[in-house]
C-alpha positions as CSV (number, residue, x, y, z in Angstrom):
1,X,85.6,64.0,108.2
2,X,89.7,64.8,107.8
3,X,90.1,61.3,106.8
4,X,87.2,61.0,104.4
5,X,88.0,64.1,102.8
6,X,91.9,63.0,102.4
7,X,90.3,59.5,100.6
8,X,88.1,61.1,98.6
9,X,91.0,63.2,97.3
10,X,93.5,60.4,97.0
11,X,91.2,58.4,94.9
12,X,91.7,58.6,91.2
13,X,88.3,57.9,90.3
14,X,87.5,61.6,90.6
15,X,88.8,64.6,88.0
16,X,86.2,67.0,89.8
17,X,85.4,67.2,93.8
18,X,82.8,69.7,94.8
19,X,82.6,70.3,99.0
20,X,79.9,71.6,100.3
21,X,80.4,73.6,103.4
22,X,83.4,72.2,104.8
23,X,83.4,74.2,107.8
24,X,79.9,72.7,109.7
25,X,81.0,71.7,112.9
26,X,85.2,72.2,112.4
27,X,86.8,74.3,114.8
28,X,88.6,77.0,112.7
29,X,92.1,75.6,113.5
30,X,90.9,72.0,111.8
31,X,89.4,74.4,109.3
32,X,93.0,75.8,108.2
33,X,94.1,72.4,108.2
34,X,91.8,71.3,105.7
35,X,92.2,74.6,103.5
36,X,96.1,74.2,103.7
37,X,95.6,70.6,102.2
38,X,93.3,71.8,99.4
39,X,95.0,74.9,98.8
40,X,98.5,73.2,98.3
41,X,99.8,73.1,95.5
42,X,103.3,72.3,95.8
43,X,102.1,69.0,96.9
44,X,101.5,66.3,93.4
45,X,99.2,64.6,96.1
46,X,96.1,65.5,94.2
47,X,97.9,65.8,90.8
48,X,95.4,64.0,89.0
49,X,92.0,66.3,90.1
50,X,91.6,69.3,87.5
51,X,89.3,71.0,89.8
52,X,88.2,71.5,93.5
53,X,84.6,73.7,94.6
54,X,84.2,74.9,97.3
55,X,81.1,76.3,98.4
56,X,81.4,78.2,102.0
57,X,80.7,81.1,104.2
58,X,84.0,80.9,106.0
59,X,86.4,83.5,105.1
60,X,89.3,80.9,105.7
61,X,88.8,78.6,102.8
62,X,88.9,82.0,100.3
63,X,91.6,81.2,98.1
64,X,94.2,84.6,98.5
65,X,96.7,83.2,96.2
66,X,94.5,84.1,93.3
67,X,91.4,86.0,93.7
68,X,89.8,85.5,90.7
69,X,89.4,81.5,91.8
70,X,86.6,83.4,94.2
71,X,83.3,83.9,93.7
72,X,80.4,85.4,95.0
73,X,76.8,84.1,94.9
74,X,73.7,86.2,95.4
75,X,70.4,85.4,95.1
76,X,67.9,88.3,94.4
77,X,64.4,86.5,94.2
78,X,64.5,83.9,91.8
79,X,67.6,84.7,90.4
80,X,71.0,83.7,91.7
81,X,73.9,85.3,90.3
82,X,77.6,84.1,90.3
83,X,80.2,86.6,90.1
84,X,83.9,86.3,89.5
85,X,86.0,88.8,92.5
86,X,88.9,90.2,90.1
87,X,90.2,93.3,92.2
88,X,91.7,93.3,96.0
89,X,88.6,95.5,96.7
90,X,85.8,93.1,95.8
91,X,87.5,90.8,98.0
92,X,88.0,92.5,101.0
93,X,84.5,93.5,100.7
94,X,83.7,89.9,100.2
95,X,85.6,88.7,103.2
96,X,84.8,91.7,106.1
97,X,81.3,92.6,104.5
98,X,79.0,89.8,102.8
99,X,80.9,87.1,105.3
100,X,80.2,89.1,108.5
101,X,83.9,89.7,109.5
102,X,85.3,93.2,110.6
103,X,88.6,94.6,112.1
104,X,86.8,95.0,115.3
105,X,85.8,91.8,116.0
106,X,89.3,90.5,115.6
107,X,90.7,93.4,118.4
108,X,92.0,95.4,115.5
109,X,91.5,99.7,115.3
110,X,89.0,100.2,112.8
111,X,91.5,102.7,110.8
112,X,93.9,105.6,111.7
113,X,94.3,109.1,110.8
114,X,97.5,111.0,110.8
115,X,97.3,114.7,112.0
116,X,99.9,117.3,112.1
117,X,99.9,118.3,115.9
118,X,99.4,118.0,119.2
119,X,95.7,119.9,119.6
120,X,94.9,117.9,115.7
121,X,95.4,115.4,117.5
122,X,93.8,116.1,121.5
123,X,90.6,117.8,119.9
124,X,90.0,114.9,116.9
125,X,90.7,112.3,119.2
126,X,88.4,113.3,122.4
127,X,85.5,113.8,119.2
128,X,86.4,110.8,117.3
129,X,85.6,108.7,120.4
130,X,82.6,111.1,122.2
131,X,80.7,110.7,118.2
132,X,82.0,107.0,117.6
133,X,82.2,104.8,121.0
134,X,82.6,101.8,119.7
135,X,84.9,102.9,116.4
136,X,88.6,102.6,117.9
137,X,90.3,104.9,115.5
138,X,94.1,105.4,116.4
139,X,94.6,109.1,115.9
140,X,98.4,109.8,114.9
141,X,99.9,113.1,115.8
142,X,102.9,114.0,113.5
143,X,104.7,117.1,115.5
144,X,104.2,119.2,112.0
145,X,103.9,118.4,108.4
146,X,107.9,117.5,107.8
147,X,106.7,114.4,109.8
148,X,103.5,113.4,108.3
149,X,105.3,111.1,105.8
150,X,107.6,109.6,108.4
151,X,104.2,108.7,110.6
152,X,102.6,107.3,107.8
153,X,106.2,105.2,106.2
154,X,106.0,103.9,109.8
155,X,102.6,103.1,109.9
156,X,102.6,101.3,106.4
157,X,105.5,99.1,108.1
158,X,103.0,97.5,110.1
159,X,99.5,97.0,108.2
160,X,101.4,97.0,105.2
161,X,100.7,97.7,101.0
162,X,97.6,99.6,101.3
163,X,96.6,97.7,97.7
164,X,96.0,94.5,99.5
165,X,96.1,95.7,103.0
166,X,92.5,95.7,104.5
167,X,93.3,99.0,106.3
168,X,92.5,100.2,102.0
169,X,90.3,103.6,102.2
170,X,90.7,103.2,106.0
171,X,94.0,105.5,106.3
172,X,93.0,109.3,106.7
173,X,95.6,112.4,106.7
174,X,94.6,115.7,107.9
175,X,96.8,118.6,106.3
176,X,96.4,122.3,107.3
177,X,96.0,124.4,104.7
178,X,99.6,125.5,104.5
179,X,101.9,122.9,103.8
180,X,104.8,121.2,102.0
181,X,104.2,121.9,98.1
182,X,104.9,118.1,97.1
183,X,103.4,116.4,100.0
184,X,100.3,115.5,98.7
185,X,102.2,114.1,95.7
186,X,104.6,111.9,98.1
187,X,101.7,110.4,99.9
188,X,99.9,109.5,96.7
189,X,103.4,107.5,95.8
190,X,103.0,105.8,99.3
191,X,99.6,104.2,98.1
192,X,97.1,106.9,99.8
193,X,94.2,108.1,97.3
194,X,93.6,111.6,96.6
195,X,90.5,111.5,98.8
196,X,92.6,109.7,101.5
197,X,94.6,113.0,102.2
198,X,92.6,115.8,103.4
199,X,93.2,119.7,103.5
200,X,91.7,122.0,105.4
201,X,91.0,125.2,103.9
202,X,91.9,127.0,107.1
203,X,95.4,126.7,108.9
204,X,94.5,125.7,112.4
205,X,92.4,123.1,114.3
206,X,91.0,125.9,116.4
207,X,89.0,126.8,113.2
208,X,87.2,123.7,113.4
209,X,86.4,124.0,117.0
210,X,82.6,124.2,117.6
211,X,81.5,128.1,117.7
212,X,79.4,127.1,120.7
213,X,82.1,126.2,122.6
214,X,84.6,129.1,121.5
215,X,81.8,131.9,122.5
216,X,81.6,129.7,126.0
217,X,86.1,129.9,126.1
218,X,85.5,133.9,124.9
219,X,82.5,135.1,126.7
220,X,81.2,136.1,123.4
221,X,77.9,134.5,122.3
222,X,78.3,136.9,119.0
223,X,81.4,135.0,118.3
224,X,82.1,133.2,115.0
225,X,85.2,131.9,113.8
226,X,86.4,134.8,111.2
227,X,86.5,136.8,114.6
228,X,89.5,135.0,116.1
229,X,92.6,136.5,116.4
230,X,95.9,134.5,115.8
231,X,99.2,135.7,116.3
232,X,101.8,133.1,116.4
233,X,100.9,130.6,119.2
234,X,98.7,132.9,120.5
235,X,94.6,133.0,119.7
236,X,92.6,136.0,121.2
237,X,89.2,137.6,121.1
238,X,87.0,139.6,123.6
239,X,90.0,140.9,125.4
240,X,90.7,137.5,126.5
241,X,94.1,135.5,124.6
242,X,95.8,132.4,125.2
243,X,98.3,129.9,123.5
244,X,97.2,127.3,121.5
245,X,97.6,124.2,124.2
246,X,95.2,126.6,126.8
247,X,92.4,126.8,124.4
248,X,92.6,123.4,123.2
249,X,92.3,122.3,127.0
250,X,89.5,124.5,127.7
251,X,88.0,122.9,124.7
252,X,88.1,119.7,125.5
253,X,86.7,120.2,128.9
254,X,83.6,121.8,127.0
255,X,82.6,119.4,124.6
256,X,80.1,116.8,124.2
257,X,80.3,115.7,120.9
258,X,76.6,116.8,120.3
259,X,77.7,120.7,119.0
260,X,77.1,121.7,115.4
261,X,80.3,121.4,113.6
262,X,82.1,123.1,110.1
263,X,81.4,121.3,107.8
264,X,85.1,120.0,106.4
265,X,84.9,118.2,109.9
266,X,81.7,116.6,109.7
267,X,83.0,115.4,106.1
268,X,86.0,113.7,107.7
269,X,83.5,112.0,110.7
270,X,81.5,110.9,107.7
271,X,84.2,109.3,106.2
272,X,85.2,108.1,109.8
273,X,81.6,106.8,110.8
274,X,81.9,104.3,107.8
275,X,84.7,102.6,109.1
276,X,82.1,100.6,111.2
């Protein structure tokens, strides 16, 4: 088929060359073969054709040089409509949804989220994977909000611009409710959208444990969050205190993932969830 294709291409008998599913039976390494060739165009090769079609449901022969050479058909009855992609978003949502691709299949997390500390990130983590099994989000502790921009610099290193990055929308950042004045401001200049960064409207992850599980750690079954006692590192109730790191242990041997939850957090596992 290589060879035909090539012939077809070389011949100047044709201005226009429309190719029909070039990926039937091509392995996807003969596949990028054959897009390289049509997608070449420092090559005068195929100088004299003003236009190649290609009509595909393979990801690889989307033209990513310029997205508005893509387009998307849909057929809704009788009715088939053709529409031009023009932003970075249509396409990734042309490549991972309508095309059936996702980060998961190709071994990749299906997003991350940044957190400031150590139980942020023991307590979100163990529910993150107890609601989501099969979601692998990478949770990012940041040892405090000085370090939050440093974790996600680093983090933007790898995946890269979040504009055309397909990690878009899929990088969360948890921020107690005190922090740095221009921090939200700093991420926003890093590419994150203001719904990207999230602020608690408490200071403290052990707010946004389950009150099931705190009246279990307490031996209170009157307990409700407002009734917690911080001092420092220190959280007490009921006669009973302990650090931070304790409670967040006895936490995490308590829950199932299955406990009622504030409902800031089941916001963020919303958001989470639709990484899927």
């Amino acid at each position: 088929m290589l060879v035909l294709l090539v012939s077809v291409l070389q011949s100047k008998r044709f201005r226009i060359i429309l190719i029909d599913e070039p990926e039937l039976g091509l392995t996807p390494r003969i596949q990028s073969s054959i897009q390289q060739l049509l997608f070449d165009t420092d090559s005068n090769a195929f100088s004299h054709l003003r236009h190649i079609y290609i009509a595909t449901h393979s990801h690889i022969f989307l033209n990513r040089r310029r997205l508005t050479d893509n387009f998307l058909v849909e057929r809704n009855g009788n009715t088939v409509h053709v529409r031009r992609l023009s932003t970075h978003k249509h396409f990734r949502d042309l490549q991972f949804v309508q095309l059936g691709n996702s980060l998961e299949q190709l071994q990749l997390p299906s997003g991350f989220l940044v957190v400031e500390g150590k139980t942020d990130y023991q307590y979100l983590n163990r529910l993150i994977r107890l609601r989501f099994p099969r979601t692998r989000v990478n949770v990012i502790p940041s040892n405090g909000d000085g370090q939050v921009k440093k974790k996600v610099y680093d983090l933007l290193e790898v995946i890269g611009d979040l504009n055309t990055s397909p990690y878009s929308n899929r990088v969360l950042v948890i921020l107690d409710a005190t922090h740095s004045p221009t921090l939200k401001s700093d991420l926003a200049r890093m590419g994150l959208d203001g719904d990207d960064v999230i602020e608690w409207s408490k200071n403290g992850i052990e707010y946004y444990y389950p009150e099931s599980v705190l009246r279990s750690v307490f031996e209170d079954e009157s307990l409700t969050i407002d009734n917690l006692n911080t001092d420092d590192d220190r959280i007490s109730h009921n006669g009973i205190a302990m650090t931070k790191a304790v409670l967040s242990e006895a936490v995490l041997d308590r829950i199932r993932g299955t406990e009622p939850l504030n409902q800031e957090l089941e916001a963020v596992l919303q958001r989470i969830g639709a990484f899927q």
